[in-house]
C-alpha positions as CSV (number, residue, x, y, z in Angstrom):
1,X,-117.1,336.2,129.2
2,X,-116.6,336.2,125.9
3,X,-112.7,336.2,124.5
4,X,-111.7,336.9,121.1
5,X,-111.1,333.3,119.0
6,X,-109.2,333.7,115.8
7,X,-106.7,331.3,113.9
8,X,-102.8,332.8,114.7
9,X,-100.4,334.3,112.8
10,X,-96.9,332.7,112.3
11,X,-94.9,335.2,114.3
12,X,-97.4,334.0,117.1
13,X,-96.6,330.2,116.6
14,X,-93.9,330.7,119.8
15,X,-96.6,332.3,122.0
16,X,-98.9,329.2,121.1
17,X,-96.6,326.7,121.8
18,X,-95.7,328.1,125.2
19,X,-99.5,328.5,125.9
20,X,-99.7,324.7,124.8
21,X,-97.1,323.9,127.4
22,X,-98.1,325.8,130.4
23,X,-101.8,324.5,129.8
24,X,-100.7,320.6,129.9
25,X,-97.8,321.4,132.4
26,X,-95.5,320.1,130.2
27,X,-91.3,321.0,130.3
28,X,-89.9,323.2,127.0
29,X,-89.2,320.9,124.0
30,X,-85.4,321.1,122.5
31,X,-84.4,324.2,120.5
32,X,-83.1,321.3,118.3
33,X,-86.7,319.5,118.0
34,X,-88.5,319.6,114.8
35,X,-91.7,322.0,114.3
36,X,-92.9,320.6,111.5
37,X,-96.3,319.4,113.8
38,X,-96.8,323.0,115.5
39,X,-96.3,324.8,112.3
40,X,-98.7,323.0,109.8
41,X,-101.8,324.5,109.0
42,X,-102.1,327.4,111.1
43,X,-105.3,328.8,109.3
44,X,-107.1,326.1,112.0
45,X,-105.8,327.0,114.6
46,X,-108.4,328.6,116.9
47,X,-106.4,330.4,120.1
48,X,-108.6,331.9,122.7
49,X,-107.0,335.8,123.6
50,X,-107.8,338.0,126.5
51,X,-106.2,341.4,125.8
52,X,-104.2,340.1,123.6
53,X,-102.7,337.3,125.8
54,X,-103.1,334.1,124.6
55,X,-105.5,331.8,127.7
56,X,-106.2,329.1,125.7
57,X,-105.3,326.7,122.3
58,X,-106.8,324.5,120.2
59,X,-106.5,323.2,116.5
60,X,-108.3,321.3,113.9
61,X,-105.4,319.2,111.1
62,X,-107.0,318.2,107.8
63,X,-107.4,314.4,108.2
64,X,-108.8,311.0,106.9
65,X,-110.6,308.5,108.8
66,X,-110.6,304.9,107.3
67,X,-114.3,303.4,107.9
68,X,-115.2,299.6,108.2
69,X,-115.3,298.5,104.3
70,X,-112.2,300.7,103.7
71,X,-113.8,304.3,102.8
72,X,-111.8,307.2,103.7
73,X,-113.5,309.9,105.0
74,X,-112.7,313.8,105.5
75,X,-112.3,314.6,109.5
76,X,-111.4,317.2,111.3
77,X,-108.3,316.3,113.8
78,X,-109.0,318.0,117.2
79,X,-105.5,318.5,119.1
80,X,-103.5,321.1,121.0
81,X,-106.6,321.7,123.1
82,X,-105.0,323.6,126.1
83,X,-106.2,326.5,128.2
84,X,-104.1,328.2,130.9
85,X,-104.1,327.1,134.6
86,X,-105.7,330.8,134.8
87,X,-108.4,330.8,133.1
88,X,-110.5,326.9,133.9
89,X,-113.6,326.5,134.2
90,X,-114.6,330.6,132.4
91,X,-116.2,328.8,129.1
92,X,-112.8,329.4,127.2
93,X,-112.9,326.0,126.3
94,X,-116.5,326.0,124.9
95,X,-115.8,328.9,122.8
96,X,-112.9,327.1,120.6
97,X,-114.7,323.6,120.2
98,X,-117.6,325.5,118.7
99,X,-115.0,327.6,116.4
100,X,-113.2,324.0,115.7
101,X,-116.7,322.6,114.9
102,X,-117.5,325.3,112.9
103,X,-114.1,325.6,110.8
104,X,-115.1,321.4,110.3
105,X,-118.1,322.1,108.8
106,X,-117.3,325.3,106.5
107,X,-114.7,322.3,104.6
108,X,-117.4,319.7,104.3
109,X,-116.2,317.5,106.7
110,X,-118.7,315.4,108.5
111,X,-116.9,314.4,111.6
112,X,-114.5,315.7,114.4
113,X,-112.7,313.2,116.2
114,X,-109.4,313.4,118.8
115,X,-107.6,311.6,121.4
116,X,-108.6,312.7,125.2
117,X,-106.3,313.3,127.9
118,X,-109.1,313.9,130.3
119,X,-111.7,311.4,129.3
120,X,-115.0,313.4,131.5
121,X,-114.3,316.7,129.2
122,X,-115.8,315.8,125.6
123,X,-118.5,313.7,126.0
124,X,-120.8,317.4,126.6
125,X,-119.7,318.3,123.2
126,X,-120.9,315.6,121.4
127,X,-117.9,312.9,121.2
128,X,-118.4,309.0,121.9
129,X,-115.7,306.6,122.3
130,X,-115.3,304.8,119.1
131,X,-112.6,302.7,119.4
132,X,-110.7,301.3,122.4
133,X,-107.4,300.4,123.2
134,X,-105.3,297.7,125.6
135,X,-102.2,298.2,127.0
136,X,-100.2,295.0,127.1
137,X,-97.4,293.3,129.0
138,X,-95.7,290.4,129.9
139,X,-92.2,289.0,131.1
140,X,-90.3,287.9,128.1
141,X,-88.9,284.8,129.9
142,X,-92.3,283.6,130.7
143,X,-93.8,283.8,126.6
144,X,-93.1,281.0,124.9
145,X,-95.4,281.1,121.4
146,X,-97.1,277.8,119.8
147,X,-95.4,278.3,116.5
148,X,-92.4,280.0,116.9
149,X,-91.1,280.4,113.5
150,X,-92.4,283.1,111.4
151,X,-92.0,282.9,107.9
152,X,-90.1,286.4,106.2
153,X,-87.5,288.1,107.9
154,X,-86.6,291.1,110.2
155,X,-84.3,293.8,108.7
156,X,-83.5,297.0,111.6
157,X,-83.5,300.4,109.6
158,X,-81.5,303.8,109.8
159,X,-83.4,306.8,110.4
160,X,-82.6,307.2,106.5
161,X,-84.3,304.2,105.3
162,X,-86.8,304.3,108.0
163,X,-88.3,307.6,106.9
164,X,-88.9,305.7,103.5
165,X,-90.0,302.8,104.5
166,X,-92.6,303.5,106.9
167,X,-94.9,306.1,105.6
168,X,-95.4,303.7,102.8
169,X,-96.4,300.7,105.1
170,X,-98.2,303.1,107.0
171,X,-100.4,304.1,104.4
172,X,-100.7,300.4,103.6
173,X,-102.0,299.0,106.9
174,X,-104.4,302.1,107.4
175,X,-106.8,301.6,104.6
176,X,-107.4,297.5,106.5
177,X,-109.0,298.5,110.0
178,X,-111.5,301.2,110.7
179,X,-110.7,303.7,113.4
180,X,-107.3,304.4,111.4
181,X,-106.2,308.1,110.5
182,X,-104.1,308.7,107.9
183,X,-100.4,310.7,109.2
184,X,-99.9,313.4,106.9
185,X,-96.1,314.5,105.5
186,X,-96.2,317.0,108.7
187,X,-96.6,314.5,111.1
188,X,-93.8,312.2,111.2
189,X,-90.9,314.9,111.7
190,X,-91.8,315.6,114.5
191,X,-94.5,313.1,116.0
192,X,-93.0,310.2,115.1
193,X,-89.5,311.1,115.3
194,X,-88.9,313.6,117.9
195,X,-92.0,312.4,120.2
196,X,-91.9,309.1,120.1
197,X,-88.2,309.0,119.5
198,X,-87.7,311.0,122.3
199,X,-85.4,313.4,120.4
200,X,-82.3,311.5,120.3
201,X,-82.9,310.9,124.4
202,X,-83.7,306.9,124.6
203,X,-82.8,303.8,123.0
204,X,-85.1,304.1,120.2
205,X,-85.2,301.8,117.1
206,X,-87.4,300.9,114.0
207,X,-87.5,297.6,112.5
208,X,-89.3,296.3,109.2
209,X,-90.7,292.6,108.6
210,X,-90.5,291.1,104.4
211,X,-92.6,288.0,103.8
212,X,-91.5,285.2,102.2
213,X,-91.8,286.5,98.6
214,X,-90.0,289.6,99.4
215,X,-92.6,292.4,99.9
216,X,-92.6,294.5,103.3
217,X,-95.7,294.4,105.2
218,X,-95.2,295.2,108.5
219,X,-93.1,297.4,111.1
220,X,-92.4,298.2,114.6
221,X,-90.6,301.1,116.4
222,X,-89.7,300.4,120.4
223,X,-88.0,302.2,123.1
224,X,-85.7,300.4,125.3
225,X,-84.9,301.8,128.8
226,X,-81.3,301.0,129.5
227,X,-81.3,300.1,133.4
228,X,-79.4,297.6,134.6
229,X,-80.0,296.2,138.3
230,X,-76.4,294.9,140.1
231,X,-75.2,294.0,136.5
232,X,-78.4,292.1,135.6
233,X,-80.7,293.2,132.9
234,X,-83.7,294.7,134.2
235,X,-84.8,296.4,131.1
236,X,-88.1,297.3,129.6
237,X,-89.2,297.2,125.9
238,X,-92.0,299.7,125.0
239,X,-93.9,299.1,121.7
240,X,-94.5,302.6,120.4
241,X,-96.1,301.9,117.1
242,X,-96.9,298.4,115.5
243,X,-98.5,298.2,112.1
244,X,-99.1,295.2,109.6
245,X,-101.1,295.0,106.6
246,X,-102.2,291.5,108.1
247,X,-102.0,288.7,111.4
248,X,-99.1,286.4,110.3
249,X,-96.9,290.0,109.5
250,X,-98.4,291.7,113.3
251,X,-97.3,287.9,114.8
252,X,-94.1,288.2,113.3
253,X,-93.7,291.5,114.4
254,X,-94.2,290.1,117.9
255,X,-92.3,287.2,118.1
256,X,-89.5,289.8,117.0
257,X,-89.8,292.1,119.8
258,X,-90.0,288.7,122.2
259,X,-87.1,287.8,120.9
260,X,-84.5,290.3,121.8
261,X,-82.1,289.5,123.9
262,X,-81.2,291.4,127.6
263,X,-85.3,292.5,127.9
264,X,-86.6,291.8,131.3
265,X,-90.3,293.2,130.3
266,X,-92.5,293.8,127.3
267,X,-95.0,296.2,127.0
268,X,-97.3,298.2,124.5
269,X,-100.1,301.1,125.4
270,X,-102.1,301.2,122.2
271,X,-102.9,298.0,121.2
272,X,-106.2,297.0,119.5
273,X,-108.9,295.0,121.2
274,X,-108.3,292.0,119.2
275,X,-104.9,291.7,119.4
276,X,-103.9,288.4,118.9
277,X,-100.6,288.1,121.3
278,X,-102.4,286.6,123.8
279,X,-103.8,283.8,121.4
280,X,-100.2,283.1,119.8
281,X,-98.5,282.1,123.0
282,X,-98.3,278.7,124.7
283,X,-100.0,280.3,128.1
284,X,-102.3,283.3,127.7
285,X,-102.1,284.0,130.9
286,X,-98.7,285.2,131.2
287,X,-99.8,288.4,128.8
288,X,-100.8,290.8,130.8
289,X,-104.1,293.2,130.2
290,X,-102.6,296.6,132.1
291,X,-105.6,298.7,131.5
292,X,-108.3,299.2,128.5
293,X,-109.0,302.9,127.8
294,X,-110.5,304.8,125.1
295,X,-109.1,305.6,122.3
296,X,-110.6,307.6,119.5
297,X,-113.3,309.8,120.1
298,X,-115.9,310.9,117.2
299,X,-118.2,313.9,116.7
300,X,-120.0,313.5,114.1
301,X,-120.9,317.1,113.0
302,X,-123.0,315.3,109.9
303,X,-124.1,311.8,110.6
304,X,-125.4,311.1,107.0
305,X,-122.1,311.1,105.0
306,X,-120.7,309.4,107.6
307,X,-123.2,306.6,108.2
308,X,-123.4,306.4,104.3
309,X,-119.3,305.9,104.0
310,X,-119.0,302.7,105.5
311,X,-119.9,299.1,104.7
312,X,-122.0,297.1,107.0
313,X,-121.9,293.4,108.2
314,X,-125.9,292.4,106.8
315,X,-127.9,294.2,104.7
316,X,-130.9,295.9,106.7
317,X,-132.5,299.3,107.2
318,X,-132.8,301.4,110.6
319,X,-134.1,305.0,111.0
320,X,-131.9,306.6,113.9
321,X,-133.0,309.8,115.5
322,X,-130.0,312.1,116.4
323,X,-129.8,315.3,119.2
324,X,-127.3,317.7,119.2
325,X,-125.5,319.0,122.2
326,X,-127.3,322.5,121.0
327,X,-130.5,320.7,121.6
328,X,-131.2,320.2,117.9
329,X,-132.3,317.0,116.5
330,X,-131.9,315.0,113.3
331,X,-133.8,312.1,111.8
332,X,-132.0,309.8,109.3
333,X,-133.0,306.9,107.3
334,X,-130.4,304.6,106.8
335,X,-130.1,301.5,104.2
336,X,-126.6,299.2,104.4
337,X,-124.8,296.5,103.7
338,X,-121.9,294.6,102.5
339,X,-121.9,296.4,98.9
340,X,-122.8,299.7,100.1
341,X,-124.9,301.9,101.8
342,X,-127.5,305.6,101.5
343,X,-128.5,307.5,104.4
344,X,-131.0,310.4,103.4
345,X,-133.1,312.6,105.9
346,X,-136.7,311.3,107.0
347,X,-139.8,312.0,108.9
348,X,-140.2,308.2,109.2
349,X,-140.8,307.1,113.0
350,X,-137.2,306.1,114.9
351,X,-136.1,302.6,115.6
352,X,-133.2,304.4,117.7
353,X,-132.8,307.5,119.5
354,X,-129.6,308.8,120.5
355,X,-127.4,311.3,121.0
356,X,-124.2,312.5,118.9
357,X,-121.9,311.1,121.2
358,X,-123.7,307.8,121.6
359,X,-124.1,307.6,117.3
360,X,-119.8,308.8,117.5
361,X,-119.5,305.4,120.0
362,X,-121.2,303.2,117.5
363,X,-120.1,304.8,114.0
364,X,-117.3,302.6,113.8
365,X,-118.6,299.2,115.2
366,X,-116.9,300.0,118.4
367,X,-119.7,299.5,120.9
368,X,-123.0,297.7,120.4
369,X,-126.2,299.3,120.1
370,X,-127.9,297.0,122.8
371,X,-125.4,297.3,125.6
372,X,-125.5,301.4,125.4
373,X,-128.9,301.2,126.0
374,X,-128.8,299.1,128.4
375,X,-126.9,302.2,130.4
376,X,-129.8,304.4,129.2
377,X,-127.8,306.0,126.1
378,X,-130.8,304.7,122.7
379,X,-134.1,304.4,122.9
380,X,-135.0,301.7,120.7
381,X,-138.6,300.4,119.6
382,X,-137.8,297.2,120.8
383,X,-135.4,294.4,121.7
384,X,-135.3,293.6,117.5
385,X,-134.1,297.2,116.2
386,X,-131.1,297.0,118.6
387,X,-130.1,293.3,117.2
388,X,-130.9,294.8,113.5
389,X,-127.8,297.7,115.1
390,X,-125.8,295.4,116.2
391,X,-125.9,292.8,113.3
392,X,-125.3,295.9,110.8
393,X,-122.4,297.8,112.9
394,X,-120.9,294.9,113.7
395,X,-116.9,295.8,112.3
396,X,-114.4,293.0,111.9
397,X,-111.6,293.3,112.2
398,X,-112.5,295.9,115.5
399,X,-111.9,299.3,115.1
400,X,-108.7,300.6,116.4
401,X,-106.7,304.0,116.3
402,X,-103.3,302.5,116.2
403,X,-101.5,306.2,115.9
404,X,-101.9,309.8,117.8
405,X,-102.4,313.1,117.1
């Protein structure tokens, strides 16, 4: 049936974020939190009502997507997608994607991307997994790295200096790695602070890393749980969010968080592919791979401004063929390289057809061309146009969404 989808009103914000936590099951947030997250840019909202009774949420934030050569491009941020224990499975969710997809393309922006917390739901509305993510662990008694020293410093920060520091290096590191959003002024109140720092609730703490001439260029924020077992520490370390503008300021940042006394474990859950931990200790095998999962997922609602953003590995030429989950279908030729690249419409006969999702999965250099179709997911002409893909969307370093939203 159809339900009425519309952007809410501020006096509705409560109703939407009590809708938000009834559809994810999740426990009331503290009167104390900030709402600086929930109350930004409520014209995108897009809240599903049944006589006027909110029965589902969902949200587009106005964001930038950094693509392999640097490029930012506009995207629409997907979050807050919730509908009511109620009301599954009665289209309510298909009705505000296409109003997100919709409100995406009315502001020019070529893509739609988000973070899953059911990974079967998106795929049927034209997302692919473009980057993926490792979680990491490993008993800190058992790491021992080859070169221990690191030149630079660590310095611990305030909340004060922290909330100056950070956004800066943030917006430093993003620009280096495709995959990478950018975290608007909204965002850190109460994502970074009151999410990941659990508002006020754990050992949380921030600390910055200065090379040798002085010049920040890396940070980390961790939670440590404080258990202690018969008077012994059995204590975990959680990486929350680790970012370095390049590999000698992320190894730094690791030896750092290996180095703290009274840790029993170390961990992180959204680590790139290639981090290099594992290569920067004595023994490899004593870092742990807990699980690989995806981790951004792109729509692109316009593949040509997309495809034309980015920078590609060799210069070369492919005409990709692109269907819609509406059943529509696109042809675009495409002509990249190192220096730049054009991608204009054409009746030209496909090396690759695809579908939204599969182009989303291999936009960023994520997945290779030839091993999706092995699965099925592009036809090619032949075994050459998939090793022309691959050679152009190749991406170092790997694409990574090293942030949430």
């Amino acid at each position: 049936m159809p339900y009425e989808i519309r952007a809410i009103r501020p006096d509705e914000l409560d109703r939407l974020v009590l809708a938000d936590q009834r559809g994810f099951g999740g426990s009331p947030t503290s009167p104390n939190a900030s709402r600086s997250w929930a109350e930004a840019e409520l014209d995108r909202t897009r809240v599903a009502f049944e006589d006027d009774e909110i029965v589902g949420v969902s949200r587009n934030y106005s964001f930038e997507l950094t693509v392999p050569g640097g490029a930012l491009v506009p995207a629409a941020a997907v979050s807050w997608v919730a509908v009511l224990p109620t009301h599954r499975r009665r289209g309510v969710l298909t009705q505000m994607i296409e109003a997100l997809h919709d409100d995406a393309r009315a502001r020019g922006e070529p893509i739609a991307m988000l973070t899953a917390s059911e990974s079967v739901i998106y795929g049927r509305f034209g997302y692919g997994v473009a980057t993926w993510r490792l979680g990491l662990s490993a008993e800190r008694a058992r790491i021992e790295f080859i070169d221990p020293d690191a030149a630079g410093r660590m310095r611990m920060l305030t909340r004060e200096e922290a909330e100056k520091v950070l956004p800066e290096l943030y917006d430093r590191s993003r620009l280096l790695r495709g995959g990478m959003v950018s975290r608007p002024s909204f965002w850190w109140p109460q994502v970074f602070w009151d999410f990941m720092g659990g508002h006020g609730k754990k050992a949380f703490f921030t600390a910055v890393h200065t090379d040798a001439s002085g010049s920040d260029d890396g940070f980390v924020a961790y939670e440590i749980s404080d258990d202690w077992n018969r008077g012994l520490p059995d204590r975990r370390l959680l990486v929350w969010d680790m970012q370095a503008v390049d590999g000698n300021a992320r190894a730094a940042l690791w030896k750092y968080v290996f180095g703290i006394d009274l840790i029993d474990k170390v961990a992180a859950t959204n680590s790139p592919i290639d981090d290099p931990l594992r290569r920067l200790v004595t023994d490899g095998r004593r870092v742990q791979v807990d699980f690989v999962n995806d981790g951004l997922w792109i729509a692109p609602l316009d593949p040509a401004p997309l495809l034309a953003a980015r920078r590609y590995t060799i210069e070369h030429a492919l005409v990709i063929e692109v269907h819609a989950p509406d059943g529509t279908s696109r042809r675009f030729a495409l002509e990249g390289g190192p220096d730049g690249a054009q991608c204009v419409p054409s009746s030209a006969s496909p090396d690759l057809v695809c579908s939204t999702a599969t182009l989303g999965a291999c936009a960023l250099g994520g997945n290779r061309w030839s091993e999706l179709a092995e699965t099925g997911l592009v036809e090619a002409v032949g075994a050459e146009a998939l090793a022309r893909a691959d050679a152009m969307f190749m991406s170092t370093p790997e694409p990574a969404l090293l942030s949430g939203f």
